[in-house]
C-alpha positions as CSV (number, residue, x, y, z in Angstrom):
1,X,171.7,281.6,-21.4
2,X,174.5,279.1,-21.9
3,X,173.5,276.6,-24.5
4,X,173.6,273.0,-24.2
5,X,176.1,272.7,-27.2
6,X,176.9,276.1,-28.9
7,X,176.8,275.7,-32.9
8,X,180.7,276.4,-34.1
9,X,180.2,278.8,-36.7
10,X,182.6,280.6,-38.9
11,X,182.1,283.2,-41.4
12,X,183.5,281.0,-44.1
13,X,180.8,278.7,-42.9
14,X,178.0,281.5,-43.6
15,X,179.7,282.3,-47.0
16,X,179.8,278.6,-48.2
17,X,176.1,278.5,-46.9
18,X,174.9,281.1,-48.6
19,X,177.0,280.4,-52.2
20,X,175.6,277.0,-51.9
21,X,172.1,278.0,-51.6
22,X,171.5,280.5,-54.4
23,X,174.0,278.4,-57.4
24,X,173.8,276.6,-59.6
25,X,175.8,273.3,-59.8
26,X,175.7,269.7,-61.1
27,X,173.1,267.8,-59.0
28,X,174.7,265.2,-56.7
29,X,177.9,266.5,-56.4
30,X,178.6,267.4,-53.4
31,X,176.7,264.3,-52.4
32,X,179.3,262.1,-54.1
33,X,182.2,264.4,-52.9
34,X,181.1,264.2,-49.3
35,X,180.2,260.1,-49.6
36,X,183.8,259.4,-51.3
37,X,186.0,261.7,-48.4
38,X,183.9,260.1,-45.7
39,X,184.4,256.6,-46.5
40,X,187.9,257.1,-46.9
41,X,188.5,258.3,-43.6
42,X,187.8,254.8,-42.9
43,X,189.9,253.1,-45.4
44,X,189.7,252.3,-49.0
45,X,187.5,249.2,-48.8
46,X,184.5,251.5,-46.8
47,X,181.3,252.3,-48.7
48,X,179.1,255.3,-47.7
49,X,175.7,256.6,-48.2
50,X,174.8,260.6,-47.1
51,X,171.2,260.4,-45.2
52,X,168.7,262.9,-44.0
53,X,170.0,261.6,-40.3
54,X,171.4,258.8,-37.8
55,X,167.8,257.8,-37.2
56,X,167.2,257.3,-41.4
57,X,170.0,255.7,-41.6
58,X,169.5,252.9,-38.8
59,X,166.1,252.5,-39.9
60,X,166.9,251.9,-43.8
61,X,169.8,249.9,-42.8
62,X,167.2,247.3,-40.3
63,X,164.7,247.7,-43.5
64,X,167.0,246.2,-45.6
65,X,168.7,243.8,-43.5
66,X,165.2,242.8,-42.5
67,X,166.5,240.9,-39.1
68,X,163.1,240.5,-37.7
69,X,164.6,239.6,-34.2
70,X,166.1,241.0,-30.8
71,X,168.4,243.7,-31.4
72,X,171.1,243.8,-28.2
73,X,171.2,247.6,-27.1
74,X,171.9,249.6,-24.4
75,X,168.8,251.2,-22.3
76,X,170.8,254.3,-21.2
77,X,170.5,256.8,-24.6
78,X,168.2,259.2,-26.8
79,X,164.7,257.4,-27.3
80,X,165.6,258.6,-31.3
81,X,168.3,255.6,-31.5
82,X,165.8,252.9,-30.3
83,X,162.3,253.8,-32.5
84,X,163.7,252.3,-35.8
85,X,164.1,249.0,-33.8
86,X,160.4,249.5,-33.1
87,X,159.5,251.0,-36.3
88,X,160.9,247.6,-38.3
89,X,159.0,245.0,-36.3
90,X,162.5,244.3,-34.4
91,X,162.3,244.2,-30.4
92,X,165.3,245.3,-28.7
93,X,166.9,243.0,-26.1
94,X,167.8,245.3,-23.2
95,X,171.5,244.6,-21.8
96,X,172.8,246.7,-18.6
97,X,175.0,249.4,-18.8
98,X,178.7,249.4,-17.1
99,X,178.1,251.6,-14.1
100,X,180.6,253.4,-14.9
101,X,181.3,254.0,-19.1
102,X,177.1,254.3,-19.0
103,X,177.5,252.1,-22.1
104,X,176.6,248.6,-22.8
105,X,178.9,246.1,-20.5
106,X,180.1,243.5,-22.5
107,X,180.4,240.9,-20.0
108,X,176.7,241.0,-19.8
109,X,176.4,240.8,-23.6
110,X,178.4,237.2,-23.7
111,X,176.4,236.3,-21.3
112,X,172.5,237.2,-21.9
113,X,173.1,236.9,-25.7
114,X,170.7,234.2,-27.2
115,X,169.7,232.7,-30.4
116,X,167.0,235.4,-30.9
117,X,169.5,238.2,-31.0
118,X,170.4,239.3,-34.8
119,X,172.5,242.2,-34.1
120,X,174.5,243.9,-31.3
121,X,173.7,247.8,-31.4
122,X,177.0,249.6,-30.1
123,X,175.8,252.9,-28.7
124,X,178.7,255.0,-28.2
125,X,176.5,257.9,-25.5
126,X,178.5,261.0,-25.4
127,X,181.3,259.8,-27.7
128,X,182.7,257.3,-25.4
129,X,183.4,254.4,-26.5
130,X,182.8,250.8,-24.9
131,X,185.0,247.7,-25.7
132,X,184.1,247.6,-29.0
133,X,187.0,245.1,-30.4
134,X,185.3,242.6,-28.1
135,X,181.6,243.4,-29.0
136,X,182.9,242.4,-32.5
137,X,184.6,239.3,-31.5
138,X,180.9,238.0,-29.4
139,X,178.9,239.2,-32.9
140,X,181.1,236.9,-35.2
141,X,181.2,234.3,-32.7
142,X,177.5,233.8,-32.5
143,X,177.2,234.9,-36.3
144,X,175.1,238.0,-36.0
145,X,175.4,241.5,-36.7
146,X,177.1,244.6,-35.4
147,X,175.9,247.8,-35.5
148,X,177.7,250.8,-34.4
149,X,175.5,253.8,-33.5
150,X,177.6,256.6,-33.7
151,X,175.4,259.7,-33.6
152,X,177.0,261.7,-30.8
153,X,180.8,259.9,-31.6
154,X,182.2,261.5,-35.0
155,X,185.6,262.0,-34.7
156,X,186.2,259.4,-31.7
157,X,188.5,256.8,-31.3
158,X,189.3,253.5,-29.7
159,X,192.8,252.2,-29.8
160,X,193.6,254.3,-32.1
161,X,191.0,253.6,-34.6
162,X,188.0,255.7,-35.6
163,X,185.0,254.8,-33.8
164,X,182.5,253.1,-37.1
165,X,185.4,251.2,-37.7
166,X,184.7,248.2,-35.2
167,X,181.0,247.4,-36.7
168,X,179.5,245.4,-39.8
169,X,177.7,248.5,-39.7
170,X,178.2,252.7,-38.3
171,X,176.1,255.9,-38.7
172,X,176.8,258.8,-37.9
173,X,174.8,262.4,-36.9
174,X,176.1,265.9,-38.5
175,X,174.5,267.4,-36.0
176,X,176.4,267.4,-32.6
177,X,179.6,268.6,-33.9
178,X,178.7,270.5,-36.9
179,X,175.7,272.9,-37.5
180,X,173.5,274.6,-39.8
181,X,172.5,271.6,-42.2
182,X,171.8,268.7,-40.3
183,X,172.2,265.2,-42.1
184,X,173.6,261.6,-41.4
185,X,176.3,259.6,-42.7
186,X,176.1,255.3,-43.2
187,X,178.7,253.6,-43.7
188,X,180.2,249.6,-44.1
189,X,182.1,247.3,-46.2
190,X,179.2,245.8,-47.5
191,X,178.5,247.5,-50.8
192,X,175.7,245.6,-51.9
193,X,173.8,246.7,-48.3
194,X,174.9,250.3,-49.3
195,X,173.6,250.2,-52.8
196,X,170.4,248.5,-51.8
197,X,169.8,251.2,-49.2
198,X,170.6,254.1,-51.9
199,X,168.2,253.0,-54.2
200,X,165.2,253.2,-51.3
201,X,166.2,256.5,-50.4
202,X,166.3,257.9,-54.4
203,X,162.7,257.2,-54.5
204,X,161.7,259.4,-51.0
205,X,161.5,263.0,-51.8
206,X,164.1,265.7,-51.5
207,X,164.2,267.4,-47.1
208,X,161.9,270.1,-47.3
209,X,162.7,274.1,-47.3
210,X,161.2,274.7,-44.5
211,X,163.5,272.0,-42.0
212,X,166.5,273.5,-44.0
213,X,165.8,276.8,-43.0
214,X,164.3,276.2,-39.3
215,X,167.5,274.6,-38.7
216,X,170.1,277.4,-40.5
217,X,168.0,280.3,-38.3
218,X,167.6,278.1,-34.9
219,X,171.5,277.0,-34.8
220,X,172.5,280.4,-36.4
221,X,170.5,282.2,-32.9
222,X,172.0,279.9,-30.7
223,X,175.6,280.3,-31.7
224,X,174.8,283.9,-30.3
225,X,173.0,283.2,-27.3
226,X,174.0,285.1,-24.0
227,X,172.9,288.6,-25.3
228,X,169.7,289.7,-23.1
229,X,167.9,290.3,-27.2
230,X,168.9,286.8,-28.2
231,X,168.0,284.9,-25.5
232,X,164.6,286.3,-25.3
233,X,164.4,285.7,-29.4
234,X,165.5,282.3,-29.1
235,X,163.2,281.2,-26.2
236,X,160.3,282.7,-28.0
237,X,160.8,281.5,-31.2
238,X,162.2,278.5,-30.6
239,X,161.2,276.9,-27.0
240,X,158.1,278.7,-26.2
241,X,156.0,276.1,-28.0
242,X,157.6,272.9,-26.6
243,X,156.0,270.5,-24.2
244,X,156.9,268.1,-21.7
245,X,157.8,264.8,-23.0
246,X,155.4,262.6,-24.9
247,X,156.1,259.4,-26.5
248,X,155.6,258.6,-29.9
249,X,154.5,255.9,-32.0
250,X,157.5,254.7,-34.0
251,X,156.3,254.2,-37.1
252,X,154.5,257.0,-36.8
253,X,157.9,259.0,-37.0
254,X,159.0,257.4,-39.8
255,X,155.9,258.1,-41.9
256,X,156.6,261.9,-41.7
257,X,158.1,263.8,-44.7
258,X,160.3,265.5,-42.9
259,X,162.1,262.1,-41.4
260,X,161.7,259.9,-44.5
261,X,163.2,262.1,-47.3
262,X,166.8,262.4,-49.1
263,X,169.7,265.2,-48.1
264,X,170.9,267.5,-51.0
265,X,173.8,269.3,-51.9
266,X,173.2,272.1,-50.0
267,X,173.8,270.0,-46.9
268,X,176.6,267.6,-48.6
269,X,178.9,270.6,-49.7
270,X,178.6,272.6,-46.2
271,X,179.6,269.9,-44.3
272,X,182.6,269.0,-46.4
273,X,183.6,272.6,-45.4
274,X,182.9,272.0,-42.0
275,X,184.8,268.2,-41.9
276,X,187.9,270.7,-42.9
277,X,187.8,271.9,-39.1
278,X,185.8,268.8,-37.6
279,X,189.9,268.0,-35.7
280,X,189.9,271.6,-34.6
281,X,186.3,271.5,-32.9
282,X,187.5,268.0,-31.6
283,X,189.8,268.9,-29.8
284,X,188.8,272.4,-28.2
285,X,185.6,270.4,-27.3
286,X,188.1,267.9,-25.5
287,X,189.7,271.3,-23.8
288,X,187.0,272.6,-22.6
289,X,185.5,269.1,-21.0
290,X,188.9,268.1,-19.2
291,X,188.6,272.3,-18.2
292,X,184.9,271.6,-16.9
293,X,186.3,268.0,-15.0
294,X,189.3,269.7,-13.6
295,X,187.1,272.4,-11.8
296,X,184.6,269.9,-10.6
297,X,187.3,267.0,-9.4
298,X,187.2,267.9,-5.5
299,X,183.5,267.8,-5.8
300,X,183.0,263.7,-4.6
301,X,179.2,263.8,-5.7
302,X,179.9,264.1,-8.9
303,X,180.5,261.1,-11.3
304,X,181.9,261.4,-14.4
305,X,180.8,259.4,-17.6
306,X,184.6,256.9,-18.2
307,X,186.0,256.7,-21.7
308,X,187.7,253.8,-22.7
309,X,189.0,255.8,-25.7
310,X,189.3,259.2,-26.7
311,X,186.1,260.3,-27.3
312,X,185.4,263.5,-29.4
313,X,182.7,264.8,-26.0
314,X,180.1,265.4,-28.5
315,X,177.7,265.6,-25.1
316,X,179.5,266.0,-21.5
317,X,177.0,263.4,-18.6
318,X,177.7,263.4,-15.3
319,X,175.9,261.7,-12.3
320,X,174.6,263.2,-9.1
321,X,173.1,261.6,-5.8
322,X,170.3,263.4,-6.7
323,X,167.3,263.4,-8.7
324,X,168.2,265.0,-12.1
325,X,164.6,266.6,-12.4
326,X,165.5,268.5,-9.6
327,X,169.3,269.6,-10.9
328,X,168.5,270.1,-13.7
329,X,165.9,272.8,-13.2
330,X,167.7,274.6,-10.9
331,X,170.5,274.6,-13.7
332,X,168.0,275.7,-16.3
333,X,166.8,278.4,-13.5
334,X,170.2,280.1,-13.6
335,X,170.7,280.2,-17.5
336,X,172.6,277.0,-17.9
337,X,170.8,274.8,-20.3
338,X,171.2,271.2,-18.4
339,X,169.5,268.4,-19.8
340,X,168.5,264.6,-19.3
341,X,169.1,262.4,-22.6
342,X,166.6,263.6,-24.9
343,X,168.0,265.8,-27.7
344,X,164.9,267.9,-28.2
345,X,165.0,272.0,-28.1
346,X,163.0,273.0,-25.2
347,X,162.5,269.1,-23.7
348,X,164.7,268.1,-20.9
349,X,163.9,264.9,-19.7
350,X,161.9,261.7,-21.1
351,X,160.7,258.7,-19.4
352,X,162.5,255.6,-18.1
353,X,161.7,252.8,-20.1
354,X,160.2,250.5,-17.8
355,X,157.1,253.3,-18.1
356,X,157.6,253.7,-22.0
357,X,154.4,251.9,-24.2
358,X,156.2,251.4,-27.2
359,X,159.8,250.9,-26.2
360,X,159.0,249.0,-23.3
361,X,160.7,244.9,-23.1
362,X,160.8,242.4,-20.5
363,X,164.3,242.9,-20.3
364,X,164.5,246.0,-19.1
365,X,164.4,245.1,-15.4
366,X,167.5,243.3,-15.7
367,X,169.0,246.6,-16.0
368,X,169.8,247.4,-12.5
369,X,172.1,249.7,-13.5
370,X,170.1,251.7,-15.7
371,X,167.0,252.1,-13.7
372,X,169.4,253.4,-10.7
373,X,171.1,255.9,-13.1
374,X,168.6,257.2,-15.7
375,X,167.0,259.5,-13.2
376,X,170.4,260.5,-11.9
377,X,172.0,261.3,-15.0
378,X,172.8,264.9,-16.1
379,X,174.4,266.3,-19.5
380,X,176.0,269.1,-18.7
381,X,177.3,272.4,-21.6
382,X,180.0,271.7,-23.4
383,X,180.9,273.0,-26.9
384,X,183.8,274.4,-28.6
385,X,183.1,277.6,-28.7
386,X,182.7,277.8,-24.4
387,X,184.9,280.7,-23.0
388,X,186.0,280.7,-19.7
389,X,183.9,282.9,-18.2
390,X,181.5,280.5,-19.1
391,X,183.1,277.2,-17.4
392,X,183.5,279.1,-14.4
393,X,180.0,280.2,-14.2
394,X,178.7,276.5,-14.9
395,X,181.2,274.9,-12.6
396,X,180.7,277.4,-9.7
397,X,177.1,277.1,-9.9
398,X,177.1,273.2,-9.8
399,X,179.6,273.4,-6.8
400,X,176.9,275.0,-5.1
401,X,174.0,273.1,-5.9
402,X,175.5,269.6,-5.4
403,X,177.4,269.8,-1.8
């Protein structure tokens, strides 16, 4: 089985893990280590606060900020980055997507924007970046707020800037281009936001034992998939249990422990080890895609996601004329781990959201674009560690299927 994104893991990674876990040091840290190098990658006037994850993080920040209004995003992602919009009593304002970025199209935004809309949520899908100098410029024109969601972009960049560097507001995900730990990173120029946030997560208990150590055995298999013993391990233990797709209530997600709860040092000091190869992962990532692209090119069926920028490919999409559900099986059928959008183990696709309950709005069927593309779109492999062998067998294979 080829994985959808291979964990990158070193045996210094291992070694820090395993130091970390069983001594002792002075509590917070790492934490404050990991907050200080992150926010400077930014620039000296950036604040930042180490979360349990992206979705924490969006969902303290809208707690705090406590908009209570339309939130502009783009239909076309994870259902993870639109339940804190739900779970604080804000309704998202559905814009279409550019056709051919898959991300929010600006034009649109200048021109559906209204005086409901608090806050323009930036969702950079795959690591690509949209226009975000002019998403700013239509936020502080009409006086609201914007939010970069930068789960699946660490390490990307637009016009030469650092994607999280265009918004009032960025988070991040650890969990795309590093492994092992998990966690989320928030960060802005607004200090007294930041501080605010910090004191609400100090009071929410400390991630349990048991997610830390699901996630250190699950990514640690994975990195080894492709061995007859592994495979059969992983799907057992990992994906034997998983269902089709079921919506959630949002708030109910963010009353579980294991959502609402603070990071710890463990996680804070592995990933500063990992952020000390974060360029080197970067850039084989952005090998192995333009690898992938180049063997695919005479293949006119298949679309490519565009980047505006240089993204860091933290998730490879394509588009086919066909029905994903279909592709992606037949993918998944010949050990090649094809998904839809959703980022669950063992799930592949989720619904669109004109037939969601909770994430469901009005203005959902303005999104021509989306609605034609959402059962079309297909993330494909891609991770640092891919060897050739590999590409060919995933690029051959597709070749086949979509002729």
């Amino acid at each position: 089985m080829i994985p959808i994104n291979r964990p990158d893991i070193s045996p210094l990674d291992l070694e820090t893990y395993f130091q970390l876990k069983f001594s002792k040091f002075e509590s917070g840290k790492y934490i404050k280590n990991l907050e200080s190098d992150f926010a400077n990658l930014f620039g000296e006037d950036y604040y930042a606060l180490f979360t349990a994850s992206a979705k924490l993080s969006l969902y303290l920040l809208l707690n705090v900020l406590n908009l209570k209004g339309n939130i502009i995003t783009s239909p076309l992602t994870c259902y993870s980055a639109l339940n804190p919009i739900i779970a604080t009593n804000n309704t998202p304002h559905y814009i279409d997507i550019n056709k051919n970025s898959f991300l929010l199209d600006e034009n649109l935004v200048e021109k559906y924007i209204s005086k409901n809309d608090k806050a323009i949520m930036a969702i950079s899908l795959g690591g690509c970046a949209s226009d975000l100098e002019k998403l700013r410029i239509i936020a502080d024109k009409h006086k609201i707020i914007l939010i970069e969601d930068c789960a699946q972009a660490l390490g990307s960049k637009y016009n030469n800037k650092l994607l999280g560097s265009f918004g009032h507001f960025a988070f991040f995900s650890f969990t795309k281009h590093l492994s092992l730990v998990g966690g989320g990173m928030l960060i802005s120029k607004n200090k007294s936001v930041i501080n605010q946030i910090r004191e609400i997560q100090n009071q929410l208990d400390e991630i349990p034992k048991e997610l830390l150590e699901y996630r250190f055995e699950r990514d640690f298999v994975e990195s080894k998939l492709g061995i007859k013993d592994v495979n059969e391990f992983y799907t057992k233990k990992f994906l034997q249990k998983k269902q089709d797709y079921k919506e959630n209530n949002p708030v109910d997600i963010f009353n579980a422990k294991h959502v609402m709860c603070k990071p710890n040092d463990l996680q804070a000091g592995m990933i500063l080890k990992q952020l000390e190869r974060l360029n080197n992962i970067v850039e084989n990532r952005r090998k192995n895609r333009d690898l992938i692209a180049d063997k695919l090119s005479t293949n006119k069926k298949i679309i490519f996601q565009a980047d505006l920028g240089k993204s860091s490919f933290a998730k490879l999409y394509i588009t086919t004329p066909y029905e994903n559900k279909e592709v992606i099986t037949k993918l998944v059928n010949l050990g090649i781990d094809a998904k839809q959008l959703t980022k669950s183990h063992g799930i592949y696709f989720q619904e669109s959201i004109d037939k969601t309950k909770y994430l469901f709005d009005d203005s959902i069927h303005k999104c021509t674009n989306y609605l034609m593309l959402h059962d079309k779109i297909v993330e494909l492999p891609l991770s640092s560690k891919m060897n050739t062998n590999e590409i060919q067998y995933i690029t051959s294979s597709i070749n086949k299927l979509i002729s």
